[in-house]
Each structure stands twice: as C-alpha cells, then as structure tokens.
Backbone atoms as SQL, in Angstrom:
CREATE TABLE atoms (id INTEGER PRIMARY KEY, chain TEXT, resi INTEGER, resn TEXT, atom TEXT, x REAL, y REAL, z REAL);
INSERT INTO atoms VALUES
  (1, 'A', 1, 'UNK', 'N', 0.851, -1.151, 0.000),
  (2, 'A', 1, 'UNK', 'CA', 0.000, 0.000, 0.000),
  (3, 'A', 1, 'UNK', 'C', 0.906, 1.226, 0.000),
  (4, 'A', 2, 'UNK', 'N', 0.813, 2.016, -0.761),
  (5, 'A', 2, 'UNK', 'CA', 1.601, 3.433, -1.068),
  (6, 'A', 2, 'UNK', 'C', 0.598, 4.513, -0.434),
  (7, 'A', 3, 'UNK', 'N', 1.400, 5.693, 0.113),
  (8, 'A', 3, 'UNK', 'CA', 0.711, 6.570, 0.623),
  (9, 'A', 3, 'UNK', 'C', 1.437, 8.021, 0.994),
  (10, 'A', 4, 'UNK', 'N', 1.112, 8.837, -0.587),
  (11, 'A', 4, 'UNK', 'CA', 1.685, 9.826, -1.177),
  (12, 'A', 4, 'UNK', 'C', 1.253, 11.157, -0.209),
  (13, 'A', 5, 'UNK', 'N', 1.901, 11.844, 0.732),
  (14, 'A', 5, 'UNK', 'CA', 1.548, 12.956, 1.075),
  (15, 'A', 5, 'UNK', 'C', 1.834, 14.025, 0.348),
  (16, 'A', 6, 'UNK', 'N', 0.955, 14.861, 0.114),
  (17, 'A', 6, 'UNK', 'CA', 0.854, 15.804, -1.120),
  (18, 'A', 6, 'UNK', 'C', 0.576, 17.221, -0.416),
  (19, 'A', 7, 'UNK', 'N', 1.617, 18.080, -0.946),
  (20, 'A', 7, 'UNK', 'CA', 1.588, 19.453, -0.351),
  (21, 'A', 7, 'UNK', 'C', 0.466, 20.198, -0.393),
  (22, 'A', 8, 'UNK', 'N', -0.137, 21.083, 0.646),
  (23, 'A', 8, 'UNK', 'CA', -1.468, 21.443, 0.180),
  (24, 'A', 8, 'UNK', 'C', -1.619, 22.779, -0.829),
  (25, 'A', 9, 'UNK', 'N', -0.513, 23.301, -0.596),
  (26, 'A', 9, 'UNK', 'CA', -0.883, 24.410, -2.136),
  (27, 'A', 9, 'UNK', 'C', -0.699, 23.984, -3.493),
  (28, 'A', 10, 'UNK', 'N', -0.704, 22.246, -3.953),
  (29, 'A', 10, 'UNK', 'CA', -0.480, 21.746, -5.060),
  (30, 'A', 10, 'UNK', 'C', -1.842, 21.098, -5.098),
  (31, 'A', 11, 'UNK', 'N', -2.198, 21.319, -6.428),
  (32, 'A', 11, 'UNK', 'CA', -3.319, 20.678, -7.095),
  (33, 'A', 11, 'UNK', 'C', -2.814, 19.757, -8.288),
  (34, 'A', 12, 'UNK', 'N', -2.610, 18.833, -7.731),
  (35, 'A', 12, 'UNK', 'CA', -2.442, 17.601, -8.885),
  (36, 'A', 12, 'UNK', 'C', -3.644, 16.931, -9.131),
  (37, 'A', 13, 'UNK', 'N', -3.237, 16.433, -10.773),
  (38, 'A', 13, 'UNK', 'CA', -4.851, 15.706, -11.326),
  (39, 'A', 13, 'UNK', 'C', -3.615, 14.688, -12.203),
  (40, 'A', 14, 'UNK', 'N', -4.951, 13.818, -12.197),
  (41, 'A', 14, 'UNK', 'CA', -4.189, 12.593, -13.374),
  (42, 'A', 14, 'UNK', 'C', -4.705, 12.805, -14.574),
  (43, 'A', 15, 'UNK', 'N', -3.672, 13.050, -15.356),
  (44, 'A', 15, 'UNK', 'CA', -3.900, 13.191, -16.685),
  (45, 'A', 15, 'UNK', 'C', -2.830, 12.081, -17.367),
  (46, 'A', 16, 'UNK', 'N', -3.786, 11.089, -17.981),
  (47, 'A', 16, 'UNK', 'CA', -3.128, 10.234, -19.705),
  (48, 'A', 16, 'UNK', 'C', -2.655, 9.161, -18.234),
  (49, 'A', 17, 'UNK', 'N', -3.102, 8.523, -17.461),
  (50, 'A', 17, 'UNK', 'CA', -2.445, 8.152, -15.982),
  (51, 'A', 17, 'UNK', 'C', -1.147, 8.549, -15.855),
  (52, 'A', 18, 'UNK', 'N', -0.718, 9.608, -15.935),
  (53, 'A', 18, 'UNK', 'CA', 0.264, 9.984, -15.102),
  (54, 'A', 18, 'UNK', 'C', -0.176, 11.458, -13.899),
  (55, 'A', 19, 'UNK', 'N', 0.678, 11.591, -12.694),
  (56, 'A', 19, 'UNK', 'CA', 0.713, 12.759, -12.053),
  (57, 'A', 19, 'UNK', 'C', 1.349, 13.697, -12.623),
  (58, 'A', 20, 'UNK', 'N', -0.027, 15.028, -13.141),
  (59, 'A', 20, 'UNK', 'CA', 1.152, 16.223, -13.179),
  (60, 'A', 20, 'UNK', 'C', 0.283, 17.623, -12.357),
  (61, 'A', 21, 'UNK', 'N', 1.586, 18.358, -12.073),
  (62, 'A', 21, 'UNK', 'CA', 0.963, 19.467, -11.412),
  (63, 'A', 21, 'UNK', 'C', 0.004, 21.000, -12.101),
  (64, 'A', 22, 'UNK', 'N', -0.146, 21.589, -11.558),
  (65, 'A', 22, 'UNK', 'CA', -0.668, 22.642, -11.880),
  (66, 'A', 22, 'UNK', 'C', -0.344, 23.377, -13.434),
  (67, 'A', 23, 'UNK', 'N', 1.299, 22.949, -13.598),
  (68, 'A', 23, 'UNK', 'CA', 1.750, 23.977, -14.522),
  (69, 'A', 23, 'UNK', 'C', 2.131, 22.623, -15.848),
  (70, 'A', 24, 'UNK', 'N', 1.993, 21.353, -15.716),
  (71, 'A', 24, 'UNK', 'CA', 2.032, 20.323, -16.680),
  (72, 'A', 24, 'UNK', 'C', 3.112, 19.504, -16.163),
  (73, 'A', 25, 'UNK', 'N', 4.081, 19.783, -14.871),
  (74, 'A', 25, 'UNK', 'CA', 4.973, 18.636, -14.761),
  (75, 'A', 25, 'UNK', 'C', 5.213, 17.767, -13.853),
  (76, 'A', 26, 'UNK', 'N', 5.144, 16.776, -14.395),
  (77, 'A', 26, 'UNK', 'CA', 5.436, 15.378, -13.600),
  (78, 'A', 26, 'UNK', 'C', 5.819, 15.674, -12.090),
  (79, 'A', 27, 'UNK', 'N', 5.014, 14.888, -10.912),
  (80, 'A', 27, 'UNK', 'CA', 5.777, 15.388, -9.874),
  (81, 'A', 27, 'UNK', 'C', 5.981, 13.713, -9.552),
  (82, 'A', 28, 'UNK', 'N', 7.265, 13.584, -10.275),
  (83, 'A', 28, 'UNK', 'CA', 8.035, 11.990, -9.739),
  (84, 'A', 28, 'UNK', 'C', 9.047, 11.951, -8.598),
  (85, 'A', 29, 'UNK', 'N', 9.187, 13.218, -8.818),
  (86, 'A', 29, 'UNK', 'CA', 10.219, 13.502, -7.204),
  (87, 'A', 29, 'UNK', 'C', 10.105, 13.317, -6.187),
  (88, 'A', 30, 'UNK', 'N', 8.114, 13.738, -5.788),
  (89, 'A', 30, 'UNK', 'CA', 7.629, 13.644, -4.792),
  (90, 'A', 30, 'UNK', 'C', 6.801, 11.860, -4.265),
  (91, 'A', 31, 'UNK', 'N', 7.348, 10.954, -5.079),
  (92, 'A', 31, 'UNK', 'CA', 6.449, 10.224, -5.108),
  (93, 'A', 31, 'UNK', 'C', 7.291, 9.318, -4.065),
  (94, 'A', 32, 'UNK', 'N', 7.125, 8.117, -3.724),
  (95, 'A', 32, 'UNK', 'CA', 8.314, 7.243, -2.806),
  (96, 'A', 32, 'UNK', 'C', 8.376, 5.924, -3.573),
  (97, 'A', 33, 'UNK', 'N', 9.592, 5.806, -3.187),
  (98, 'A', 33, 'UNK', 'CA', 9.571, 4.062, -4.091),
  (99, 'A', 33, 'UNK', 'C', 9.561, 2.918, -3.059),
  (100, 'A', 34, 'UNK', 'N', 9.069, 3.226, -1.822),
  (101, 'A', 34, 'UNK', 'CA', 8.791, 1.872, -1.374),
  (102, 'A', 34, 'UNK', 'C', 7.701, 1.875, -0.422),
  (103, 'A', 35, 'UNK', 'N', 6.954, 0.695, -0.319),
  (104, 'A', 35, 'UNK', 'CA', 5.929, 1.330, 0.637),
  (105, 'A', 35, 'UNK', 'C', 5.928, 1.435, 1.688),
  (106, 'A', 36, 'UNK', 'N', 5.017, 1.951, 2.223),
  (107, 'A', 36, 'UNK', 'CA', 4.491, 2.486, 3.849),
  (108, 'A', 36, 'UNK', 'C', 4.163, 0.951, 4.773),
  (109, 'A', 37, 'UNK', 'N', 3.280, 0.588, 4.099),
  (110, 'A', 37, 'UNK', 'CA', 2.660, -0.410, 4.833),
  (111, 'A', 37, 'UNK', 'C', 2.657, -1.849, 4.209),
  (112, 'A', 38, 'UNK', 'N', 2.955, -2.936, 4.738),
  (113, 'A', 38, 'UNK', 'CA', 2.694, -4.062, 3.918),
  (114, 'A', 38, 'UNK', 'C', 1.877, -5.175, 4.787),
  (115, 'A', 39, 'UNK', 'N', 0.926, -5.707, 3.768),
  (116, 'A', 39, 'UNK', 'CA', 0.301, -6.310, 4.239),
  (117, 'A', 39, 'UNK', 'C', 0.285, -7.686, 4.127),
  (118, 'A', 40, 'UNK', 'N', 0.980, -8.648, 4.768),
  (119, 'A', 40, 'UNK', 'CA', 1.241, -10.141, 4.696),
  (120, 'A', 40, 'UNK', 'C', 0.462, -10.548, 4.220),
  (121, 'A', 41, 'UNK', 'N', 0.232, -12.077, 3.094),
  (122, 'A', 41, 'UNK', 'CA', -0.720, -12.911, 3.114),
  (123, 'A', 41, 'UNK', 'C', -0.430, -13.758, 3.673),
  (124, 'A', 42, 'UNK', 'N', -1.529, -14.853, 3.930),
  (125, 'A', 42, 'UNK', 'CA', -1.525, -16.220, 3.908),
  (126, 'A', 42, 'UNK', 'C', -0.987, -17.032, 2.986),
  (127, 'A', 43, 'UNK', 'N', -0.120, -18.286, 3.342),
  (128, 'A', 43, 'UNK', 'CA', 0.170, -19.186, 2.958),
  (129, 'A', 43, 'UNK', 'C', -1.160, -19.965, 1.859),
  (130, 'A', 44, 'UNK', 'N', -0.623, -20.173, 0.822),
  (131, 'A', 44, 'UNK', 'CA', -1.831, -21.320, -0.270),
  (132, 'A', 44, 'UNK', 'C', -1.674, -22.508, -0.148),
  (133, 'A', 45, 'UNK', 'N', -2.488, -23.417, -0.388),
  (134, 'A', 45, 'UNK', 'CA', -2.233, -24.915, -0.777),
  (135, 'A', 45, 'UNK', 'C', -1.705, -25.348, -2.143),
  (136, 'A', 46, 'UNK', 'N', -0.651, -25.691, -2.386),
  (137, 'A', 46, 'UNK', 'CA', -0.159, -26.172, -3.459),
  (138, 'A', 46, 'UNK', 'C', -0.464, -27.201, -4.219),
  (139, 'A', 47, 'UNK', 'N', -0.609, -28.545, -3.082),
  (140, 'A', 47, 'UNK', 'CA', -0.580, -29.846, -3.519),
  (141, 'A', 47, 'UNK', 'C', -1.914, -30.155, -2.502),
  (142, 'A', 48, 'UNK', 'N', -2.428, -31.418, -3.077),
  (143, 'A', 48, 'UNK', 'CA', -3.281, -32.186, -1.738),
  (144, 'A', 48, 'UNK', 'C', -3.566, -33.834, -2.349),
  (145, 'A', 49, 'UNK', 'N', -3.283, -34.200, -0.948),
  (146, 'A', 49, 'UNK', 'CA', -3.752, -35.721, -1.187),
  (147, 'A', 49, 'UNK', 'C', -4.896, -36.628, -0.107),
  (148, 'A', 50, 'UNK', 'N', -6.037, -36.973, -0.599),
  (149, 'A', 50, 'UNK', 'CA', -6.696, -37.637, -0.048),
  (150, 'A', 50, 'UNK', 'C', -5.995, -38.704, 0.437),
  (151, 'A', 51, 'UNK', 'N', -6.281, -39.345, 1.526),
  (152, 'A', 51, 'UNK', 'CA', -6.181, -40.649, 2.463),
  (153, 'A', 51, 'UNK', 'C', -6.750, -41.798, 1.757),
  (154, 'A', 52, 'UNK', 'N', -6.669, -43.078, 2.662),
  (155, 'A', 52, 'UNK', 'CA', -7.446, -43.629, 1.988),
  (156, 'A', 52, 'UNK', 'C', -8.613, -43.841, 3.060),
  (157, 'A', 53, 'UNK', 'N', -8.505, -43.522, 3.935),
  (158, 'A', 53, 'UNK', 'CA', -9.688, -43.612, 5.102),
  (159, 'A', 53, 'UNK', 'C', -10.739, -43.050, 4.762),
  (160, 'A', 54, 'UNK', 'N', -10.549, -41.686, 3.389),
  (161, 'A', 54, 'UNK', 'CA', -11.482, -40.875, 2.963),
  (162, 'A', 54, 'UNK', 'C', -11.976, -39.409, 4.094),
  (163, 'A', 55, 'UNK', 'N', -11.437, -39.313, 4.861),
  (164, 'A', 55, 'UNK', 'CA', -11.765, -38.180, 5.921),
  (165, 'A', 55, 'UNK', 'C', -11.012, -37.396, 6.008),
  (166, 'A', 56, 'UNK', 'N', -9.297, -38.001, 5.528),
  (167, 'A', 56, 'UNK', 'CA', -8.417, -36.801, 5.794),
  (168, 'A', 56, 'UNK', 'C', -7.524, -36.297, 4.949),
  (169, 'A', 57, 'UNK', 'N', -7.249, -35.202, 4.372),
  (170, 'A', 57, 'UNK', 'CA', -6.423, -34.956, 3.573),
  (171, 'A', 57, 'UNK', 'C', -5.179, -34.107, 3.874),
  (172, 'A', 58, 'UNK', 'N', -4.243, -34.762, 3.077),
  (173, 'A', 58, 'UNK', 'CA', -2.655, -33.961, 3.561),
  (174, 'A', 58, 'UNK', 'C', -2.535, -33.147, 2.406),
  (175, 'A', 59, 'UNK', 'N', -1.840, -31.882, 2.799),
  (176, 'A', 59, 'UNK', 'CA', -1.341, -30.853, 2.221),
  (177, 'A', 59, 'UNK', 'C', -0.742, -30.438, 2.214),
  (178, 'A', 60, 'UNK', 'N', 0.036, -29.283, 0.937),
  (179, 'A', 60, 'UNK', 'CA', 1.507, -28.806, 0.568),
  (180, 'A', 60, 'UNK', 'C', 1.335, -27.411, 0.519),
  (181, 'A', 61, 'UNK', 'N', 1.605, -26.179, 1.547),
  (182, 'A', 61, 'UNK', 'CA', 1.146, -25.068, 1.101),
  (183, 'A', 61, 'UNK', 'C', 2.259, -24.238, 0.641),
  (184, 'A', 62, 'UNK', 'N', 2.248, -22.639, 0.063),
  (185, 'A', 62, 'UNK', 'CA', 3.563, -22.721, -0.754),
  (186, 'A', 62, 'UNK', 'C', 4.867, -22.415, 0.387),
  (187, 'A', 63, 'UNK', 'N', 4.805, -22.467, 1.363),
  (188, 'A', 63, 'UNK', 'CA', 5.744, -22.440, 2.175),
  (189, 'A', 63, 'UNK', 'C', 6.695, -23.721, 2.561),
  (190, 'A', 64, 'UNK', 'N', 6.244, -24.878, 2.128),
  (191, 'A', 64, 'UNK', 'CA', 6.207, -26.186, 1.752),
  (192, 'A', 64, 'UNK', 'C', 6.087, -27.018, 3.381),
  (193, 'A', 65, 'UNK', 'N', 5.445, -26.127, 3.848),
  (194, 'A', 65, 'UNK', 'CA', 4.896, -26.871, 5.078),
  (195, 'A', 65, 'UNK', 'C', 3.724, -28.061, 4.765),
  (196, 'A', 66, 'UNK', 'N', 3.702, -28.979, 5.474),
  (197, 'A', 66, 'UNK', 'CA', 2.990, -30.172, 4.937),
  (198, 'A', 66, 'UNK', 'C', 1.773, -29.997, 6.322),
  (199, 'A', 67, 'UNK', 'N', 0.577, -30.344, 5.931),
  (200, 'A', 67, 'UNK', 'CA', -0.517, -30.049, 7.156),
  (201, 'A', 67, 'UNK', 'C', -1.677, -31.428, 6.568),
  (202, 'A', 68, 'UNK', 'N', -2.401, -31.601, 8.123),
  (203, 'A', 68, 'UNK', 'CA', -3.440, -32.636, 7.470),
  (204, 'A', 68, 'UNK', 'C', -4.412, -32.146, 8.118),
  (205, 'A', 69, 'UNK', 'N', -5.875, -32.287, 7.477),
  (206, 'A', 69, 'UNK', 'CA', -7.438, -31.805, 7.289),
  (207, 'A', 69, 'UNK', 'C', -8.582, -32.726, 7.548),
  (208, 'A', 70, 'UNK', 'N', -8.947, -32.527, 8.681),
  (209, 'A', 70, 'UNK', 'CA', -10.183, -33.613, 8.431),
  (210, 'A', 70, 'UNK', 'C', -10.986, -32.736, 8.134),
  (211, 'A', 71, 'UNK', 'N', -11.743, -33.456, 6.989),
  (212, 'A', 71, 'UNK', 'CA', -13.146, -33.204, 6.376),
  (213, 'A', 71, 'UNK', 'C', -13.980, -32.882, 6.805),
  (214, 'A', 72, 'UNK', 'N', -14.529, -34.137, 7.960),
  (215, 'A', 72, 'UNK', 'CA', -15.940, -33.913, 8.534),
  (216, 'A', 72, 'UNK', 'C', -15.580, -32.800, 9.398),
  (217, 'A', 73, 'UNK', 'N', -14.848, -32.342, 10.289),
  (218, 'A', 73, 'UNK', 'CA', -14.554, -31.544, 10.834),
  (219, 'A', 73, 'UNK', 'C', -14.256, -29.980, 10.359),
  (220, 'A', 74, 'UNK', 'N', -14.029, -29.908, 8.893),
  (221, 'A', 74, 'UNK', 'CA', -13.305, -29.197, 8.074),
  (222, 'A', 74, 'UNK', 'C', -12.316, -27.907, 8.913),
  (223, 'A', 75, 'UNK', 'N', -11.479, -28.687, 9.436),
  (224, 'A', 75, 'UNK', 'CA', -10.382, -28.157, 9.992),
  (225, 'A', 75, 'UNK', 'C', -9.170, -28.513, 9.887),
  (226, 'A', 76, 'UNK', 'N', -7.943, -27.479, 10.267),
  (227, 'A', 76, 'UNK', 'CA', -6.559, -28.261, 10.238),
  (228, 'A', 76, 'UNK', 'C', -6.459, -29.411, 11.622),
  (229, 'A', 77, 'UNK', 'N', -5.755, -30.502, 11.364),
  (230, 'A', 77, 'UNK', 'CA', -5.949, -30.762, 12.593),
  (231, 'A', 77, 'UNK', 'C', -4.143, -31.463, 13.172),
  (232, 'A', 78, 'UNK', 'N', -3.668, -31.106, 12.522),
  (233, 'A', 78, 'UNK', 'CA', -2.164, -31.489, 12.482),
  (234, 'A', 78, 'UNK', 'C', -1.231, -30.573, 11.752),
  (235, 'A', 79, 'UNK', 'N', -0.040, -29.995, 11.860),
  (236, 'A', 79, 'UNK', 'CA', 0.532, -29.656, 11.223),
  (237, 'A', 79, 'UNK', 'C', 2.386, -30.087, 11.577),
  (238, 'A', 80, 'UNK', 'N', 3.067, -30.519, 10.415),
  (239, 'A', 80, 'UNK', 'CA', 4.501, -31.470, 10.159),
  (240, 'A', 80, 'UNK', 'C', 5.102, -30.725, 9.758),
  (241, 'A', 81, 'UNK', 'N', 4.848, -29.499, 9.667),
  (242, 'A', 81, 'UNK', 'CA', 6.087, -28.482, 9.050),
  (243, 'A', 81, 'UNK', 'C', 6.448, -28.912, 7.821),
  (244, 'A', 82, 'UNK', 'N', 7.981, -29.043, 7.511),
  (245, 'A', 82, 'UNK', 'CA', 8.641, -28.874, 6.074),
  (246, 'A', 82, 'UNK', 'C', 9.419, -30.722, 5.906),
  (247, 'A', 83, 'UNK', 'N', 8.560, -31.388, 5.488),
  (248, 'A', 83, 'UNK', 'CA', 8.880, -32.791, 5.469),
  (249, 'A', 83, 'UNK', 'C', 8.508, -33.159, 3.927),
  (250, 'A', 84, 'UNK', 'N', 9.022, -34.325, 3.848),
  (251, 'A', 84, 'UNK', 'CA', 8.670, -34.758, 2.432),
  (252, 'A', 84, 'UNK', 'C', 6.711, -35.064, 2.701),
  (253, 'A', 85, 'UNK', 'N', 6.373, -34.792, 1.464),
  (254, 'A', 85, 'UNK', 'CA', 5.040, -35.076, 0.947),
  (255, 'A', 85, 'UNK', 'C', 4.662, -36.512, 1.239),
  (256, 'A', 86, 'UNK', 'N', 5.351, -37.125, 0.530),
  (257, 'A', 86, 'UNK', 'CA', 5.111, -38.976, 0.533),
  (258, 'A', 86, 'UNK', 'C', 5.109, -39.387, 1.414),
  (259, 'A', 87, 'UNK', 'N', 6.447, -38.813, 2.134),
  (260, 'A', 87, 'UNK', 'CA', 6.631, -39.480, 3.703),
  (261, 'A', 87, 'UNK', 'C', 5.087, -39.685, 4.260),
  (262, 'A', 88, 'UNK', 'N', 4.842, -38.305, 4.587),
  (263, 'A', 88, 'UNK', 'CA', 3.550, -38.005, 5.513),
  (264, 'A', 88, 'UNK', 'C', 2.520, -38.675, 4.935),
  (265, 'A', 89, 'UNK', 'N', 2.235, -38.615, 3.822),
  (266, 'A', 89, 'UNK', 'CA', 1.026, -39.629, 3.157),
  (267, 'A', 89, 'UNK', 'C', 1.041, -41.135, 3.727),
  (268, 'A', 90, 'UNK', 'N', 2.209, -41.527, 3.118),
  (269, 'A', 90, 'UNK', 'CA', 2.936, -43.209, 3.515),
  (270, 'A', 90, 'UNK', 'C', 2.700, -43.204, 4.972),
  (271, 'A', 91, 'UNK', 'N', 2.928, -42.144, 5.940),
  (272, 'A', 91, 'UNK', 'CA', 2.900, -42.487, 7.541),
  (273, 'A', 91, 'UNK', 'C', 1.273, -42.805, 7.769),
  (274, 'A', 92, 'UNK', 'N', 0.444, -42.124, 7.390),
  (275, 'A', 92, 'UNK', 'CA', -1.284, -41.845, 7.638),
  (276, 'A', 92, 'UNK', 'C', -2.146, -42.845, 6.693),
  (277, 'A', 93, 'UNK', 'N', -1.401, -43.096, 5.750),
  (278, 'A', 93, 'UNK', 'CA', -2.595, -44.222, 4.920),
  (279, 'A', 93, 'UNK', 'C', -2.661, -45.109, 5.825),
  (280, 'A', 94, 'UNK', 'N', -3.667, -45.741, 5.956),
  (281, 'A', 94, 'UNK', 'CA', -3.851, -46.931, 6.763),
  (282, 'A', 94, 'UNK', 'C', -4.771, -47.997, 5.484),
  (283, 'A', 95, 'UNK', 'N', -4.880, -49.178, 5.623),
  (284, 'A', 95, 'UNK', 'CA', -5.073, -50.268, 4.689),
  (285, 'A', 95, 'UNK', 'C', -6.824, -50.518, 4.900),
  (286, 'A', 96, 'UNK', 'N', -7.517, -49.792, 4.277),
  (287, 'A', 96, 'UNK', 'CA', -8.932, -49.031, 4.365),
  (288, 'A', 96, 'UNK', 'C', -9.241, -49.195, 2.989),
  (289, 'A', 97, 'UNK', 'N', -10.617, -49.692, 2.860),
  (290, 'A', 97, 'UNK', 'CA', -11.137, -49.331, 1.576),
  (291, 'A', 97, 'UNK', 'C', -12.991, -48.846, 1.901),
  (292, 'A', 98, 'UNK', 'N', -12.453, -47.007, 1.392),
  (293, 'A', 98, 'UNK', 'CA', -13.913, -46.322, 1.468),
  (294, 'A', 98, 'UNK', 'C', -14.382, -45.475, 0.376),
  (295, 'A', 99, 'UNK', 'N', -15.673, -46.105, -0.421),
  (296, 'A', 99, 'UNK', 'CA', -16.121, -45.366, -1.302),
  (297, 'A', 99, 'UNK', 'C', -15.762, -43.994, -1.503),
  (298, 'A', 100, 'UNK', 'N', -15.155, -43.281, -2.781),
  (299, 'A', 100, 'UNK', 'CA', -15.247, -42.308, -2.640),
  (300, 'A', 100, 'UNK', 'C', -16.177, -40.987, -2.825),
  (301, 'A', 101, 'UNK', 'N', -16.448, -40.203, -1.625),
  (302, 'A', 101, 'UNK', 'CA', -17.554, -39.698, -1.075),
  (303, 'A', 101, 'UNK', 'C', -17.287, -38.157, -1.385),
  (304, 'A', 102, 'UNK', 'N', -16.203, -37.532, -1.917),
  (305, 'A', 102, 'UNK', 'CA', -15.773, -36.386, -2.364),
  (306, 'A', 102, 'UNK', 'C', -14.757, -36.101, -2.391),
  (307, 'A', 103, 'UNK', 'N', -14.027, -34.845, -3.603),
  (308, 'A', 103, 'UNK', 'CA', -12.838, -34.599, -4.489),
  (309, 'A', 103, 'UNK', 'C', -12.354, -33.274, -3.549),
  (310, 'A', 104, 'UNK', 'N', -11.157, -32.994, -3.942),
  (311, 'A', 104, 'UNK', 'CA', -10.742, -31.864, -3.350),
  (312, 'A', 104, 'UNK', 'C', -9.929, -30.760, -4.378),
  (313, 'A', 105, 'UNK', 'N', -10.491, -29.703, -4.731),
  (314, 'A', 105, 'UNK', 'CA', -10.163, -28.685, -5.033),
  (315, 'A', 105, 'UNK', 'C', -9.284, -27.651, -4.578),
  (316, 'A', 106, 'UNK', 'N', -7.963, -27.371, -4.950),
  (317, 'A', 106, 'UNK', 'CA', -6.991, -26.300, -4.085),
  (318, 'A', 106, 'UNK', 'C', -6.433, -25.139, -5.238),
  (319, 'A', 107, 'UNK', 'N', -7.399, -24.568, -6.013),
  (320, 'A', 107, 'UNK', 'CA', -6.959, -24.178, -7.005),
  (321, 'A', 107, 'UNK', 'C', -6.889, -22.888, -6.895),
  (322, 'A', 108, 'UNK', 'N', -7.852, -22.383, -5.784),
  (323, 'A', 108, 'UNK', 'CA', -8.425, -21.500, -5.334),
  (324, 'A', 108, 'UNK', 'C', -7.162, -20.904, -4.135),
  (325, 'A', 109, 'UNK', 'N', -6.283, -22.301, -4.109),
  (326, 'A', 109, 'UNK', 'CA', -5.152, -21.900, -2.871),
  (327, 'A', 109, 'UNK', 'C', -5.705, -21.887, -1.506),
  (328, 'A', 110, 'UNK', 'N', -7.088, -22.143, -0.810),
  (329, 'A', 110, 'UNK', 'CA', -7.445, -23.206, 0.011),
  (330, 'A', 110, 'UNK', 'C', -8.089, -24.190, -0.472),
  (331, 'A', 111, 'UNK', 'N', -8.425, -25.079, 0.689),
  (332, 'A', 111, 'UNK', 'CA', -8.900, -26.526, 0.428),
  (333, 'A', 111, 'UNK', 'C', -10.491, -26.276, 0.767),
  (334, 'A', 112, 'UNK', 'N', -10.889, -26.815, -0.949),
  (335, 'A', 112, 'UNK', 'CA', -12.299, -26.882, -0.700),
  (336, 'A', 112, 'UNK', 'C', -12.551, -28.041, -1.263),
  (337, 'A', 113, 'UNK', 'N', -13.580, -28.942, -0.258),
  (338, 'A', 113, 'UNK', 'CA', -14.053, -30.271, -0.254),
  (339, 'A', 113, 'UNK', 'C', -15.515, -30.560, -0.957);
C-alpha cells in the first residue's frame, strides 16, 4: 500500500495516468519508491492428497509446510512443518477401503471439499 503525502498548495490531477501538477509537470520527485505499509498474506495450498480412510487430507502449502485436514470436521488438525510429501502420506494411509464420497479442489489456494 503506497501513501503519497501531497503538499497542500499543489493541485495535482491525473492526466493520460500519469501525475502532473498545476503547470504540466510530472511530480516523480515527490512520489516514494517503497511502501508504507505491507500487508502479509496467507500461505496457499499447493498440492493435496486424499487418504485412503477418505476423511483426511494432507497438504503442501507454498511455504512447503505439509498439514493434514479432516473433512468432517473441516479443519486443520495437524501440522509437520517442512517434510517430504510422501513421507507423511505413507505415515497416515492406513489399509482401508472407502467409497469415494468427495474430491478436493486447491486451485483456489485453500482446500475446498
């Protein structure tokens, strides 16, 4: 977020999108090149893999922290930090066979079930 304090006996207008002043010239002098305020985001989901239990899904967000989700709950309910992907999958599959009851979408950069 940028946040230009502007002298008050200057009347600037945008013209052609650029700033110019009163008399036609550019006021680039006055402008700042870095900002004031920054505003963090959130971490996205990169990757995701259903279980085979069908309830829980593990995830890759771009920080490459690995986290797991139960469904019915639709919450985080674990988080493994920066580990391999497979690992964590391979640790949580358990030898289960459950219809599958819904897909998971992370395209959006959260997890929607």
């Amino acid at each position: 977020m940028f946040r230009w304090p502007l002298p008050s006996n200057t009347s600037l207008s945008i013209g052609d999108g650029q700033l110019e002043d009163e008399f036609g010239h550019l006021g680039i002098d006055s402008l700042r090149r870095s900002p004031d305020v920054i505003t963090p985001g959130a971490t996205s989901i990169k990757h995701a893999g259903i279980l085979n239990d069908k309830r829980h899904v593990i995830t890759k967000d771009s920080d490459d922290c690995i986290g797991l989700y139960d469904v019915l709950a639709g919450r985080k309910v674990a988080d493994f930090g920066k580990r391999p992907f497979e690992d964590v999958i391979s640790e949580h599959n358990r030898k289960v066979f459950v219809p599958s009851w819904f897909s998971v979408d992370y395209k959006s950069g959260v997890c929607v079930c």
